[in-house]
Each structure stands twice: as structure tokens, then as C-alpha cells.
matplotlib code that plots the C-alpha trace (Angstrom):
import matplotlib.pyplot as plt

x = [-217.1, -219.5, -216.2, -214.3, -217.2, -216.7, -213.4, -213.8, -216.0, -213.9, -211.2, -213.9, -212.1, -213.9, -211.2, -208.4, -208.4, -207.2, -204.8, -203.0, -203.0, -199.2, -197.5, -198.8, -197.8, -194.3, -193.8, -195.2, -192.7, -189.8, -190.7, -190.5, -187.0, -186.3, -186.0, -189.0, -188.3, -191.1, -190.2, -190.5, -193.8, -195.3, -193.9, -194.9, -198.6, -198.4, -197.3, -199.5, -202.4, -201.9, -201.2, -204.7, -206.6, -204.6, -206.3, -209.4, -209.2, -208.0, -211.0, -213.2, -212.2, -210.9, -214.4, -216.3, -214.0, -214.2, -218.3, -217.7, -219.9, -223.5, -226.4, -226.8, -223.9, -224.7, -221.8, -220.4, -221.6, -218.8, -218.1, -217.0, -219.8, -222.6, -221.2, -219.7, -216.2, -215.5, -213.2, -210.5, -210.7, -210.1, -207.0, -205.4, -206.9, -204.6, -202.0, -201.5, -202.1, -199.2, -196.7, -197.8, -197.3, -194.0, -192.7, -193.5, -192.5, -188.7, -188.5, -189.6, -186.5, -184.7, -184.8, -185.2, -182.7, -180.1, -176.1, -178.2, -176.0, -177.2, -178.8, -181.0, -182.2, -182.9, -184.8, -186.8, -187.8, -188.2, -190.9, -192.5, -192.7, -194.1, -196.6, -198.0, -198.0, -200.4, -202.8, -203.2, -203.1, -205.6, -208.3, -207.2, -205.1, -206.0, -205.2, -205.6, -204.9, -208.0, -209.9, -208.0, -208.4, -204.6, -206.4, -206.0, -201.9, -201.4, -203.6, -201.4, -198.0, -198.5, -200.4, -199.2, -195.5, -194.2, -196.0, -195.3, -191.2, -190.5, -191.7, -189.9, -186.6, -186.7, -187.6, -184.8, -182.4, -182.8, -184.6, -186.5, -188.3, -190.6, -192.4, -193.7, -196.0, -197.9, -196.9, -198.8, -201.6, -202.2, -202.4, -204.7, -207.3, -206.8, -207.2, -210.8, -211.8, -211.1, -213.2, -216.3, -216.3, -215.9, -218.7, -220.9, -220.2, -220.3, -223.1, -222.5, -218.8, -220.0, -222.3, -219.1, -216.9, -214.3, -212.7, -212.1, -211.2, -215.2, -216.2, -213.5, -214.3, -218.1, -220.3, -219.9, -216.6, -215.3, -217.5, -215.1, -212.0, -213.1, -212.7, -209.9, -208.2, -210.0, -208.7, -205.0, -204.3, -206.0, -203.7, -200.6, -201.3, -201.3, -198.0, -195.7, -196.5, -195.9, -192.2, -191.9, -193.0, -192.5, -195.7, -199.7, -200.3, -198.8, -202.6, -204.0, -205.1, -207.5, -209.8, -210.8, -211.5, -215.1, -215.5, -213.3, -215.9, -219.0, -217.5, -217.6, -220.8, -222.2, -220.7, -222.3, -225.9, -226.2, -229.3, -228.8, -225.7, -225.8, -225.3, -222.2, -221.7, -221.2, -219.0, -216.4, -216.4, -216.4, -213.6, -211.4, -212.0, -211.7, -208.2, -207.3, -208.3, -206.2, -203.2, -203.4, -204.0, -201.2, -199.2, -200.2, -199.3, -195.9, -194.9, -196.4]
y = [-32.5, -31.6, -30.9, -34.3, -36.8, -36.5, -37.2, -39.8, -41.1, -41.2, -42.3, -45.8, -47.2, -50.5, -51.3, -50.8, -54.1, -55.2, -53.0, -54.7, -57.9, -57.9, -55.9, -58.1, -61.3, -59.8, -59.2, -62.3, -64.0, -62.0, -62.0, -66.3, -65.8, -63.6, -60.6, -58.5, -54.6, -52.7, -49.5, -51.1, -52.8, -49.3, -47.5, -50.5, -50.6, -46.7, -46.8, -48.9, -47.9, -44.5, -45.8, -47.9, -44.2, -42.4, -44.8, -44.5, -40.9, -41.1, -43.0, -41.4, -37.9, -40.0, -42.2, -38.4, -37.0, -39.7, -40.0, -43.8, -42.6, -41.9, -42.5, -46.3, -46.6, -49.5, -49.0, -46.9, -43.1, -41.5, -38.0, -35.9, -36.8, -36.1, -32.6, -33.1, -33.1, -30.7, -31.6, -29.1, -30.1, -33.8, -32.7, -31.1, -34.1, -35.9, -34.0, -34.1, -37.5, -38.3, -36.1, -38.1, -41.8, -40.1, -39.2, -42.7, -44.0, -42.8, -43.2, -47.3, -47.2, -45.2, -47.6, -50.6, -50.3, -48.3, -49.6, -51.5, -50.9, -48.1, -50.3, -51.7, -48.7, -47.0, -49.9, -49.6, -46.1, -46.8, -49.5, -46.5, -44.3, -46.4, -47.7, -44.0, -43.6, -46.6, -45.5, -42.3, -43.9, -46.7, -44.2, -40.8, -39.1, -40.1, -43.7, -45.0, -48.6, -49.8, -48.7, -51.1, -54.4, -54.0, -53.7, -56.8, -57.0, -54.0, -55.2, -58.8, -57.4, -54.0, -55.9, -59.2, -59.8, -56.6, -55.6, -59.4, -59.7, -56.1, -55.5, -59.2, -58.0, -54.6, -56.4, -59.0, -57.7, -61.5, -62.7, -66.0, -67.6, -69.7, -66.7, -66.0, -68.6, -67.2, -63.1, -64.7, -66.1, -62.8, -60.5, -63.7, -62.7, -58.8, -59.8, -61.2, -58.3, -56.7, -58.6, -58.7, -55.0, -54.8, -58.2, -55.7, -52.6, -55.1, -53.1, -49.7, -50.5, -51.5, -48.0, -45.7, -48.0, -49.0, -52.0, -53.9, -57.4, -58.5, -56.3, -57.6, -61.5, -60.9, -61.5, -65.4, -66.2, -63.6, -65.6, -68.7, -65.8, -66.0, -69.1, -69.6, -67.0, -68.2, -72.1, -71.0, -68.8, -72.0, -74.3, -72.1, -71.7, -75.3, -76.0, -73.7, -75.3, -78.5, -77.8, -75.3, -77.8, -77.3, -78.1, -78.7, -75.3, -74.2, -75.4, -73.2, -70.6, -73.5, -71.6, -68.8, -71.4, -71.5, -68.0, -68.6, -71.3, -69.1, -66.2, -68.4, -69.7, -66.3, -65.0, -67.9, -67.5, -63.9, -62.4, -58.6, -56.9, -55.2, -58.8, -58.4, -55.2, -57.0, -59.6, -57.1, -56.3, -60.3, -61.7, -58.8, -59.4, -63.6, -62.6, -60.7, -63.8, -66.1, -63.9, -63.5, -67.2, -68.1, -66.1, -67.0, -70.7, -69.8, -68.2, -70.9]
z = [10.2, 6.9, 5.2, 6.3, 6.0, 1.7, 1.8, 4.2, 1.9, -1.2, 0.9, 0.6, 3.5, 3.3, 0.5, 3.0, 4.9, 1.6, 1.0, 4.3, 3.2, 1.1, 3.9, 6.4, 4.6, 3.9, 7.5, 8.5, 6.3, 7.8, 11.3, 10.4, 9.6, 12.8, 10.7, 11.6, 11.6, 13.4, 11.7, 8.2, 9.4, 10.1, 7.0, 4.6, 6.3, 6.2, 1.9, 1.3, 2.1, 1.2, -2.1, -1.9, -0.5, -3.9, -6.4, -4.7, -5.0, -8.6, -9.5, -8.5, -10.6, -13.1, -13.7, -13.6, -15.9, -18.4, -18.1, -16.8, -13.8, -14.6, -13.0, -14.2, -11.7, -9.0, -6.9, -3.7, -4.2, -6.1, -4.7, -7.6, -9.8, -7.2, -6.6, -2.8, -4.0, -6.9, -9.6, -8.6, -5.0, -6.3, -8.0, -4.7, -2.7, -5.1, -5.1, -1.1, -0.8, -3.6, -1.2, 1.8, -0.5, -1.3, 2.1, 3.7, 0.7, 0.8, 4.7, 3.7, 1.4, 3.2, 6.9, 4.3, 2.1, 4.5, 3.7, 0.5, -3.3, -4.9, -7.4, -4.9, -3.6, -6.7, -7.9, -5.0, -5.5, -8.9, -7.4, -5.4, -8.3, -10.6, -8.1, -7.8, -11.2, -11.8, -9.0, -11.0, -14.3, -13.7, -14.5, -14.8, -18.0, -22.2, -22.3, -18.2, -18.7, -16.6, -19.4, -21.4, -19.1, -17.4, -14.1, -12.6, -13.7, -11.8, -8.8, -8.9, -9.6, -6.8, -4.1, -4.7, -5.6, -5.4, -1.5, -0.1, -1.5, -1.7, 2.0, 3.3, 1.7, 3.1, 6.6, 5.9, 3.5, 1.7, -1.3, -1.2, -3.9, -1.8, -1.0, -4.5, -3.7, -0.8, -2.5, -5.8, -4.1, -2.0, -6.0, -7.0, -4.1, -4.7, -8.6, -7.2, -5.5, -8.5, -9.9, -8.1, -8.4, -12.8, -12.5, -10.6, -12.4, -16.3, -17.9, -17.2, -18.1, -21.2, -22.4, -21.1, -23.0, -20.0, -21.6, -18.0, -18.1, -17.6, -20.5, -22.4, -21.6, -21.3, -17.8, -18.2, -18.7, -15.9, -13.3, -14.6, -14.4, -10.7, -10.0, -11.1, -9.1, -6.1, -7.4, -7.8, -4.8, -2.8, -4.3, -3.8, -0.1, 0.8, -1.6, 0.0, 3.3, 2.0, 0.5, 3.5, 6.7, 9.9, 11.5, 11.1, 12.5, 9.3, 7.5, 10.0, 7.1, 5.4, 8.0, 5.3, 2.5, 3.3, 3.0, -0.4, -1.5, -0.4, -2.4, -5.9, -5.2, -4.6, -7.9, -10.0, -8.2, -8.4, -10.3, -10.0, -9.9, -6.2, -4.7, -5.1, -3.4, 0.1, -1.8, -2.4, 1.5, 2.3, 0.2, 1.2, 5.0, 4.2, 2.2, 5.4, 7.9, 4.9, 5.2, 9.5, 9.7, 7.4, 9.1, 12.6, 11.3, 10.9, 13.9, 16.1]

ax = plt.figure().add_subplot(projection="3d")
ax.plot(x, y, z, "-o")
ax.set_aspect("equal")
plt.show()
């Protein structure tokens, strides 16, 4: 148990609940249109957050190695750099979980995408390759992007558009634009999350020179950044139902906006940095009750 509680750890399963959010809304959406495949359900949970578990691993060797964790670091305990995890160990860590993301990933495509042209299905895979590829690259390798303030584009696109259409048209088979609205809203509140964490993590950023978006904008203007996220994916939520209406129980997902409003006011109070440790954990579970409710809504 010694030997599993580390990589439990790194594994930082608090971010997970997250991680569900744009193959939940995608299956939502589908199961709307009577299209809801359980075996796609499983595989797109499954991908998912395997991918989420692969950048969590790849941050935390790819932080060590590049000196961005020291110990001015406020956040979760890192595992490479206080010796539990070594380096090497990281690397096969990796390594397996990028086989597992791979396997799941091909079944998804495979049950998905079955009698599909080949164009489709090799865009797909080309999808699931490059999403592994920016969980690695976020941090890890000479240039990783989240260095360079690309984070929260990768967050949007991967956990937002991408995991909400790409998992409702392997469900469904169909495209519909609608449900960029409510896939855009969903990469808005994982953009957040993203957020909270480079607000809290602003000044040590800073000495090991990770250019996030905060660091880039400065500690001020990124508390504005976040409300507008929180703003726009608010207003998208209630404007798809409105051009999409079939009943009132469709505004059932106006439930999470208080824990939407408490989030912003939370981020312009703070004082010291570690308040927004449990904010992190609260906007993902309130994105979580947004995306459950919404999709509750729909199915009544």
C-alpha cells in the first residue's frame, strides 16, 4: 500500500471530477437525441480521464525537471520533487499510462467511428494523438507550451469542444452546431480551473520563469480573466436553451450559478494565495453539478 499511496497521489484525483465534465455533457447531448451508446459512454469517461491522470503525471516530472517546483511552492505536494516518486519511475509511470490512454483511446474510435469514412476515423485518432501529446507537452520536453501561456487553449479546445462534439458525434454519428454552445461553455469553466490554480501558484511562476497566462497578464488583470470566463460560459448556458426550448426544466442548471458567483467573489477577496486551493476543488465540483443539471434538464 506504501508503494501505491504516491502514485495515488500524483494521480491528484481531486482534478478528475473535472475531467468528466465534456464526456458527460457530450453524452448528455446525445442521449437527448436518442443516440446514447453505453459503450462509447464508458470508453469516452475511461479516455478521458486517463488523459487528465497523464498530465497530471507529466507535470509533476515535468515542473521538477524544469526547477518550476521549489520549495516556495503553495500547492498539492508534488511527488517527484519530494523524493517519493523518482524521476525514472515518473517516466515509466508515464509511459504505462500513455499505453492505457492509447488502448481506450482506439477502442473509443474504433465502436465510435465503426462503418465511419476513413477520413473520419483518422481524424479522430489524429484527435487522440494529439491530445496525448499536449498532456506531455504542457510541461515536459524544451519548449512545453504551458510555459509559454497556451495552457488554457489546450484546456478549452481538449475539455471543451473537442470532449463535448467529438464524444456526441461518436455517440450519434451527427454533428450539431448548437452544441458548441454548451461544449464552449464547459472549456470556459475548465479554462477557470486553470486559472485558479496559475492565480495561486503567480509568484512562484514568476522566479522559475513559467510564462502562464497570470504571469503573462499579471495577478490583477487574471482575476478580471476570471470573470469573464465565469461571465461567458453563464451566458452560453442560458442561450442555447433559449434557441433550443423545450421546457423550463431545461434552466434547471441555473442551480450551480451561485457556486459560479461565490467562486469570482472568492478570487477578488483573497489575501494569501492558499485560499484558493479549495477553490480549485469547488468550481470543478459546481462545473460538474452545471453540466449534470444541464443535462438532467434535457432529458426531463
Amino acid at each position: 500500500m506504501k508503494k501505491i499511496q504516491p502514485w495515488i497521489e500524483a494521480a491528484r484525483l481531486k482534478t478528475l471530477p473535472l475531467a468528466l465534465a465534456s464526456p458527460l455533457m457530450g453524452s448528455f447531448l446525445a442521449w437527448s437525441e436518442s443516440g446514447f451508446r453505453w459503450s462509447i459512454f464508458i470508453l469516452a469517461t475511461t479516455t478521458t480521464l486517463l488523459l487528465q491522470v497523464l498530465s497530471n503525471l507529466a507535470n509533476d516530472y515535468g515542473d521538477h525537471a524544469s526547477g518550476a517546483d521549489n520549495e516556495e511552492r503553495i500547492g498539492p505536494r508534488r511527488l517527484v520533487q519530494s523524493g517519493e516518486i523518482s524521476p525514472l519511475q515518473m517516466k515509466k509511470g508515464i509511459i504505462i499510462n500513455i499505453i492505457l490512454a492509447l488502448t481506450s483511446g482506439l477502442l473509443l474510435v474504433g465502436f465510435g467511428a465503426s462503418g465511419k469514412d476513413t477520413g473520419i476515423i483518422l481524424l479522430f485518432l489524429l484527435f487522440g494523438l494529439t491530445a496525448i501529446v499536449a498532456a506531455i507537452k504542457y510541461t515536459v520536453g524544451e519548449n512545453p507550451y504551458g510555459y509559454k501561456g497556451f495552457g488554457d487553449i489546450s484546456v478549452f479546445l481538449f475539455f471543451g469542444l473537442l470532449g463535448v462534439l467529438g464524444t456526441h458525434f461518436l455517440h450519434t454519428g451527427t454533428f450539431n452546431p448548437w452544441h458548441a454552445m454548451p461544449a464552449a461553455a464547459i472549456g470556459l469553466l475548465s479554462a477557470g480551473v486553470l486559472n485558479l490554480n496559475n492565480l495561486r501558484d503567480y509568484e512562484s511562476d514568476k522566479k522559475a520563469n513559467k510564462k502562464t497566462l497570470v504571469v503573462w497578464m499579471g495577478n490583477q488583470r487574471a482575476k478580471y480573466y476570471h470573470l469573464a470566463l465565469i461571465i461567458v460560459s453563464a451566458i452560453l448556458g442560458p442561450l442555447y436553451v433559449i434557441f433550443n426550448y423545450h421546457s423550463a426544466y431545461q434552466f434547471l442548471f441555473l442551480l450551480a450559478f451561485p457556486l459560479f458567483y461565490r467562486n469570482v467573489i472568492a478570487v477578488f477577496r483573497y489575501r494569501d494565495p492558499l485560499e484558493l486551493y479549495p477553490e480549485l476543488k469547488r468550481l470543478a465540483l459546481a462545473t460538474l453539478l452545471f453540466v449534470v443539471t444541464f443535462g438532467i434538464g434535457m432529458l426531463i
